[in-house]
C-alpha positions in Angstrom: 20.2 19.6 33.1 16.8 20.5 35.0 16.9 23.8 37.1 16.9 21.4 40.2 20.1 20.2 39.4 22.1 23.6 38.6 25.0 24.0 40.4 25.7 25.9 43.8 26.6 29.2 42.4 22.4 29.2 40.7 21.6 28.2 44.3 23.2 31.5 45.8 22.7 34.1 42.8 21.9 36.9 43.9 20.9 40.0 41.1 20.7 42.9 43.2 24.2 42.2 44.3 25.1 41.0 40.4 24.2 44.9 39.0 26.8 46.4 41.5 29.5 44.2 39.5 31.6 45.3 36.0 31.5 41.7 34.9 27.7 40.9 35.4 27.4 40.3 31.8 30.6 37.1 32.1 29.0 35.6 35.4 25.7 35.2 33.4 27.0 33.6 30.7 28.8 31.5 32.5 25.7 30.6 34.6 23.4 30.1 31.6 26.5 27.6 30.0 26.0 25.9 33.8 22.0 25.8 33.6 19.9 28.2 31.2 16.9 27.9 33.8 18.0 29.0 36.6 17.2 28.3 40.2 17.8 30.7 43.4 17.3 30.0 46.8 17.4 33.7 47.8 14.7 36.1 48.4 12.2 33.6 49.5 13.5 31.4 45.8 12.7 32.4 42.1 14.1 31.3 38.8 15.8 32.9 36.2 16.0 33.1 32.3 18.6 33.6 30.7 18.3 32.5 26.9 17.0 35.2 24.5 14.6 33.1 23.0 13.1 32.4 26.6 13.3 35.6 27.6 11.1 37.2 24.4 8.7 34.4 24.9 7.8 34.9 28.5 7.6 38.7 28.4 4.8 38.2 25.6 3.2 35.1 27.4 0.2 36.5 29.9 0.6 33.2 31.8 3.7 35.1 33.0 2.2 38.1 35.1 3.4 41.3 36.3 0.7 41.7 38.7 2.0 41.3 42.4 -0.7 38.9 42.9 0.8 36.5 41.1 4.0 37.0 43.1 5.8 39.6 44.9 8.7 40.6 42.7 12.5 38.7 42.7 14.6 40.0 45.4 12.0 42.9 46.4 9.1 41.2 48.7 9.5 44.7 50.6 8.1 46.6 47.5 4.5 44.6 48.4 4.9 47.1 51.0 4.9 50.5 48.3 2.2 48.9 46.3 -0.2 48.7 49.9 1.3 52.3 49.9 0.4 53.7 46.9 -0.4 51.0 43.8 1.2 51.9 40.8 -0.9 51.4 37.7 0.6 49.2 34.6 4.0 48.0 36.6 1.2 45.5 38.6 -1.0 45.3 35.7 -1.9 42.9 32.7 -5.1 42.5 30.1 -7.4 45.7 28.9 -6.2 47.7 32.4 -3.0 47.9 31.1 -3.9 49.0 27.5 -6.3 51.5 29.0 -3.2 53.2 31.0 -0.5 52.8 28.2 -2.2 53.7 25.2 -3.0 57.2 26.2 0.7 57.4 27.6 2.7 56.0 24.5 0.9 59.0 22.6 2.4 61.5 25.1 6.0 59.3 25.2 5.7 59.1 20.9 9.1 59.3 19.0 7.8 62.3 17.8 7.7 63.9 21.3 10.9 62.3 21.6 12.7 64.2 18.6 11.1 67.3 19.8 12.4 67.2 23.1 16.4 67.3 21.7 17.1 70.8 21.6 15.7 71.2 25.4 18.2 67.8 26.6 20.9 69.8 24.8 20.4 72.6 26.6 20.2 71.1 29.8 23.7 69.2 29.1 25.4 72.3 28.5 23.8 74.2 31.4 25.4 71.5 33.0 29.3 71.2 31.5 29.0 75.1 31.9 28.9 74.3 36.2 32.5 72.3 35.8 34.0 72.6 32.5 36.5 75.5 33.7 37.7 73.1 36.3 38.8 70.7 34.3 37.4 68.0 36.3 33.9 66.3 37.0 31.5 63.7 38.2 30.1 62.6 34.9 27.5 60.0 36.7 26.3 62.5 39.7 27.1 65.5 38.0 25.8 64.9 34.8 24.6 61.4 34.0 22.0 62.1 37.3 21.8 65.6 36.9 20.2 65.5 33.5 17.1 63.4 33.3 16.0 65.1 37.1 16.2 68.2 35.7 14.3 67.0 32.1 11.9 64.8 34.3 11.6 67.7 36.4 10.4 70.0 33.9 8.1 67.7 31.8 6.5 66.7 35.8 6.4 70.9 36.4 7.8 69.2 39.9 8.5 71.9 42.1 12.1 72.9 41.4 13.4 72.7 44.8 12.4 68.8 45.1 14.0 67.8 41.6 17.3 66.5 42.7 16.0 65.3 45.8 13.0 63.0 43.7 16.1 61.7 41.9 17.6 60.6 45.3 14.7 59.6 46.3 14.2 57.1 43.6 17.5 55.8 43.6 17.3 55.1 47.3 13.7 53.4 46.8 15.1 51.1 43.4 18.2 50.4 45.3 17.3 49.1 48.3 13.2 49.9 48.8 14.3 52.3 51.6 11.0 53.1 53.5 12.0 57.2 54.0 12.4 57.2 50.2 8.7 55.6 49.9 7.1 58.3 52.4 8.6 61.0 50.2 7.5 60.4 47.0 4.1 58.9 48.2 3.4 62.2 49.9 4.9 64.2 46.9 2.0 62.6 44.6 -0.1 63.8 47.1 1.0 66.9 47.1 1.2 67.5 43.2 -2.5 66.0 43.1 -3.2 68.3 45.4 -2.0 71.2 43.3 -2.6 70.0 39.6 -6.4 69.1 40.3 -7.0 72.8 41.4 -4.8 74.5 39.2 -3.7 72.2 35.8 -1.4 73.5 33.5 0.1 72.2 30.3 2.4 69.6 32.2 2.1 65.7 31.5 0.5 65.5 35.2 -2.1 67.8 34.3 -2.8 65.7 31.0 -3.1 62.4 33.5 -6.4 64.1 35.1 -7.9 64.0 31.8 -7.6 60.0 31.3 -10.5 57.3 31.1 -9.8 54.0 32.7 -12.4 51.2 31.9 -14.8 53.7 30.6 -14.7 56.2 34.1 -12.7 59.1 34.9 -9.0 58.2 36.4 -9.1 57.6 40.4 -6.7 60.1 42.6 -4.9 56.7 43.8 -4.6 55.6 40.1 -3.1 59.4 39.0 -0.8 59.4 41.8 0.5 55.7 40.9 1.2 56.8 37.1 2.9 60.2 38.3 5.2 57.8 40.6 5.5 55.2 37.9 7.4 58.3 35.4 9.1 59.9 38.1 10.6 56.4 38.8 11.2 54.8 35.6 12.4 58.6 33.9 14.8 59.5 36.4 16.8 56.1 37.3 17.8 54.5 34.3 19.1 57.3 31.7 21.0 58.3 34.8 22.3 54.8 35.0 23.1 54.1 31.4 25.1 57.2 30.6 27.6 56.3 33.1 28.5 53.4 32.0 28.6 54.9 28.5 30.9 57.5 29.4 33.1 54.8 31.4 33.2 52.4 28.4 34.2 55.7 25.9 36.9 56.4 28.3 38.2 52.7 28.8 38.4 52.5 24.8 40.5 54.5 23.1 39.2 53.3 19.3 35.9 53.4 20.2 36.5 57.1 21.3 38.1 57.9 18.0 35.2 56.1 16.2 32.6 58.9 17.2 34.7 61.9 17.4 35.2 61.0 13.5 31.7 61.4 12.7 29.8 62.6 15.1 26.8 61.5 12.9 27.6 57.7 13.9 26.4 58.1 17.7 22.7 58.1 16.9 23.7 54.9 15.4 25.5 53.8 18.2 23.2 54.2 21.0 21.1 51.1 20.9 24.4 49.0 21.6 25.5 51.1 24.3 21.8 50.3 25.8 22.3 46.3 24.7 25.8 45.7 26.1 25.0 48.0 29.3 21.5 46.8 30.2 21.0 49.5 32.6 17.6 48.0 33.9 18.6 44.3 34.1 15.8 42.1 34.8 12.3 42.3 35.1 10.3 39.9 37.5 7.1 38.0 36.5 4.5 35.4 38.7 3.0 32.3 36.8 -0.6 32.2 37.0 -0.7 29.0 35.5 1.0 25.8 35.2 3.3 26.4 32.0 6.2 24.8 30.4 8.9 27.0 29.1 12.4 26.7 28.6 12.4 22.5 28.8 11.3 23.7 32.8 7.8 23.3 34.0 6.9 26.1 36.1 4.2 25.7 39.1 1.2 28.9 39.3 3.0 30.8 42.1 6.3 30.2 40.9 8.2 34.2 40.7 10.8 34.4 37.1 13.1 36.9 36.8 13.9 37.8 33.1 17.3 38.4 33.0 17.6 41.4 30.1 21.2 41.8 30.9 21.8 37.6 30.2 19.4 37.5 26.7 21.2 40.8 26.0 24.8 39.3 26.0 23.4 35.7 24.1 25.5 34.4 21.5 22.6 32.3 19.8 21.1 35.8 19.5 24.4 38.3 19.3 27.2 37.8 17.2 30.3 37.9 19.8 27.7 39.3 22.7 30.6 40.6 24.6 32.4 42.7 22.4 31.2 46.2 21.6 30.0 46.7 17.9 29.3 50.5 17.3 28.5 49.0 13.6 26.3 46.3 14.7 22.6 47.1 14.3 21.0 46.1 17.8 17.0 46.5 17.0 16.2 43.7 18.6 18.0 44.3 21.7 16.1 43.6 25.1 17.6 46.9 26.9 14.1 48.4 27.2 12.6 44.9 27.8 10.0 43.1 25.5 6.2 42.9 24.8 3.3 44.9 26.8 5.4 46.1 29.4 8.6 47.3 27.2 9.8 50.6 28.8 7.1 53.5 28.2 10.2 56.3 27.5 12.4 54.0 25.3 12.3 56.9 22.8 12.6 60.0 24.8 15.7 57.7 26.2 17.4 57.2 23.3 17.7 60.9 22.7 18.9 62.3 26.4 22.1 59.7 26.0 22.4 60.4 22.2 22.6 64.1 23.3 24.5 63.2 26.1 27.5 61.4 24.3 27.3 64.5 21.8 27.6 67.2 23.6 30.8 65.5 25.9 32.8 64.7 22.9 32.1 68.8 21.8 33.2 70.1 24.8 35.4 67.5 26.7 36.9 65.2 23.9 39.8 64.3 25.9 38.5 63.2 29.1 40.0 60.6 31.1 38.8 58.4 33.7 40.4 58.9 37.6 41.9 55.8 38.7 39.4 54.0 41.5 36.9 56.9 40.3 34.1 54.8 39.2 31.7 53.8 42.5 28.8 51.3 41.4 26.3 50.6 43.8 23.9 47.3 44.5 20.1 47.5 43.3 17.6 46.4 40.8 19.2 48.4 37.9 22.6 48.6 36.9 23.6 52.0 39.2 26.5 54.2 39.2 27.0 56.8 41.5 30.1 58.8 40.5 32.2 58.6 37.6 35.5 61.1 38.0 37.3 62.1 34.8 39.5 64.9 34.2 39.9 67.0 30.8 41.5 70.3 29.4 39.2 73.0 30.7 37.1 74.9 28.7 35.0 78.0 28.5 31.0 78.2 29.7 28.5 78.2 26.8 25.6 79.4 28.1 24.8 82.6 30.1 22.6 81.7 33.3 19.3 83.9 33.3 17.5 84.0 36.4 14.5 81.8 35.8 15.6 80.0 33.1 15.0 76.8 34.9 
């Protein structure tokens, strides 16, 4: 069946609405069974991949651009208007550009940096069950899930400590809906940090950005206030995202519960299919430059694709029972980071926040149980969830607070 013919429900799809629902993963599948190449009338019309085969081949094909030119994004012609704003380097980039502004940052985001970041996220998680674990209740997504990478993000950015939480709202506000207040306040905090670093650098990763070479010349004030937007976007949404859902899906499944508290060494182990089965950043758009055939569909130059993650993510031609949840199962070639060039930047620094994350709940609030109607998801690009209420025995505080520790 051609994308042309796909039935009404293709017609109508809608993603941003799609991330606000539990059964996302079920309504893809059950479009891709309808039509694997999708086609949307929404947002001005765009396509959709859902096949994991199609999916890994267009993220490493450069007739499928990132570049706004080429298209202005799936569901988010508005967020035309934050790249006129303030253009963000590598999100609307391909070719040699691109390497010239990754390379340099994978060093900083290396697995090593990664590992040597896990005593600080441990520290920040119990800073954080210290503020509610006498209670014996708590928000695990705002007060914990979202709490943790804007204070982590917040540190590694030396942002000023008053605007961390509100960057994370920020962000949110600006993924969810490209809310133009959110814009103004984190184009003017770039310009404010430039402002600062560039007369006073420190050790901080924003200081390190004023040292980078892009095309053989010294890194633009536009171009360092893009990347510094770029990590305050993509470190503070999804980790907040994903452990949500992890903590929702631990607390829905009683063996899978009893599974980690076991052997606490198997959640390292599990973490990669928490990221497949969630998908907390869904889809990724692309523009065709080029007439191209893909997917037994012939796209047009102009035509916009969304790669569906969440759909190649939950394939049974690539997952053995996609739906089910296989702490055993080893995931390596999951798409929850995406694929090729633009594969998420902090993948490994990622992978230890919710590892730590999951750890240091089962410690200190192994029994936890979810509130009925306590679990509030919200539309947007990524799969967001605002509040997650549990309840648990209550415990004691770990840590002392010492003026100035953060």
């Amino acid at each position: 069946m051609s994308s042309e013919q796909c039935p009404f429900s293709w017609q109508t799809y809608d993603h941003i609405k799609l991330s606000a629902r539990a059964d996302a993963p079920q309504v893809l599948s059950s479009l891709r069974e309808q039509c694997p190449v999708g086609r949307s009338e929404e947002f001005g019309g765009f396509y959709v991949l859902t096949r994991y085969e199609d999916c890994v081949a267009a993220a490493s094909d450069p007739r499928f651009s990132s570049s706004l030119e080429h298209g202005p994004g799936a569901g988010f012609p508005s967020m035309g208007t934050l790249h006129e704003m303030l253009p963000i380097p590598m999100i609307n980039d391909d070719g040699q550009r691109h390497r010239d502004f990754r390379m340099p940052l994978q060093k900083l985001f290396s697995p090593k940096f990664a590992a040597s970041m896990e005593e600080k996220v441990r520290n920040i998680c119990d800073d954080l069950i210290d503020r509610f674990i006498e209670s014996g209740t708590a928000d695990l997504s705002d007060e914990f899930s979202i709490e943790l990478p804007s204070v982590l993000i917040g540190e590694l950015l030396d942002l000023p400590p008053e605007q961390r939480r509100e960057c994370q709202r920020w962000a949110s506000a600006l993924v969810a809906s490209a809310n133009p207040e959110a814009m103004d306040n984190l184009v003017q905090l770039t310009a404010d940090l430039y402002a600062l670093r560039s007369q006073h650098p420190g050790e901080d990763i924003p200081s390190k950005l004023l040292d980078f070479s892009i095309e053989g010349r010294p890194i633009t004030r536009q171009e360092w206030r893009g990347l510094v937007l770029l990590l305050i976007l993509g470190g503070l949404d999804t980790t907040a995202n994903a452990g949500g859902y992890v903590f929702e899906m631990i607390g829905q499944s009683p063996d899978l519960r009893r599974f980690l508290l076991e052997d606490r060494s198997r959640i390292a182990g599990v973490v990669k299919e928490f990221v497949r089965t969630i998908s907390p950043v869904p889809q990724h758009s692309r523009g065709v430059k080029e007439d191209v055939e893909l997917g037994g569909h012939q796209f047009r130059k102009g035509d916009v694709v969304l790669l569906s993650w969440l759909a190649a993510n939950h394939d049974p031609s690539a997952f053995e029972n996609p739906h089910g949840f296989m702490p055993e199962r080893a995931v390596d070639r999951h798409l929850g980071f995406g694929h090729g060039p633009h594969r998420c930047l902090g993948s490994y620094l990622a992978l230890v926040e919710l590892k730590v994350m999951i750890e240091q709940v089962l410690e200190r609030l192994p029994d936890f149980e979810l509130v009925p109607g306590g679990v509030t998801r919200y539309s947007s690009l990524n799969r967001g969830m605002s509040h997650l209420h549990v309840t648990f025995t209550p415990g004691q505080r770990r840590r002392r607070e010492m003026e100035g520790e953060r």
